[in-house]
C-alpha positions as CSV (number, residue, x, y, z in Angstrom):
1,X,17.9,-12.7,13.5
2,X,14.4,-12.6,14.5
3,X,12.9,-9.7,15.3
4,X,9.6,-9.5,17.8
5,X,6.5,-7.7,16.8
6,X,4.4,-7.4,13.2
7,X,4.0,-5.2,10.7
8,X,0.2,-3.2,11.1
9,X,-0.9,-3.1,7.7
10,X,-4.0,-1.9,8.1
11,X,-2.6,0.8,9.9
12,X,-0.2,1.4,6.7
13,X,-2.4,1.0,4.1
14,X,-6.1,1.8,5.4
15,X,-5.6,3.8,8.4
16,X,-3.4,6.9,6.9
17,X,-5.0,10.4,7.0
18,X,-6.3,10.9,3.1
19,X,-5.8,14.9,3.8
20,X,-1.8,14.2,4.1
21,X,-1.2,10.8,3.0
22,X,-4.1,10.5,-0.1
23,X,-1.2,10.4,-3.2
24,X,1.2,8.1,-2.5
25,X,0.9,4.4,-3.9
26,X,-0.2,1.8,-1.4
27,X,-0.7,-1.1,-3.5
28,X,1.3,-2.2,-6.8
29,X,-0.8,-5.0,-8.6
30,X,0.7,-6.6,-11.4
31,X,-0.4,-9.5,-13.7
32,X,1.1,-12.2,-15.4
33,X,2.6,-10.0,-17.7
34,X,5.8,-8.2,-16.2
35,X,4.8,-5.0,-18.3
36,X,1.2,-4.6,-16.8
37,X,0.5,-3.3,-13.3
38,X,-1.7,-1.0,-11.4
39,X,-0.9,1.5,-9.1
40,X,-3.4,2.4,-6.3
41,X,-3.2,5.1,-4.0
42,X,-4.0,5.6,-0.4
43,X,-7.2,7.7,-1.8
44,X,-8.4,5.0,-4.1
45,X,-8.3,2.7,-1.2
């Protein structure tokens, strides 16, 4: 089933108010090795 309409991600990941929504993870990097990653969070951003 196709739905209609996008995803906003800027409005997910950029446009979030920091004062409320600052701690939560936005991004999860990770490398070439499975046991490496970075966690960024909304503040960060």
């Amino acid at each position: 089933m196709v739905r209609r309409g996008t995803p906003n991600l800027s409005y997910n990941c950029i446009d979030r108010d920091p004062k409320t929504h600052g701690n939560p993870v936005a991004i999860i990097w990770e490398g070439g090795n499975p046991y490496i990653d970075k966690k960024i969070t909304y503040n960060e951003l």
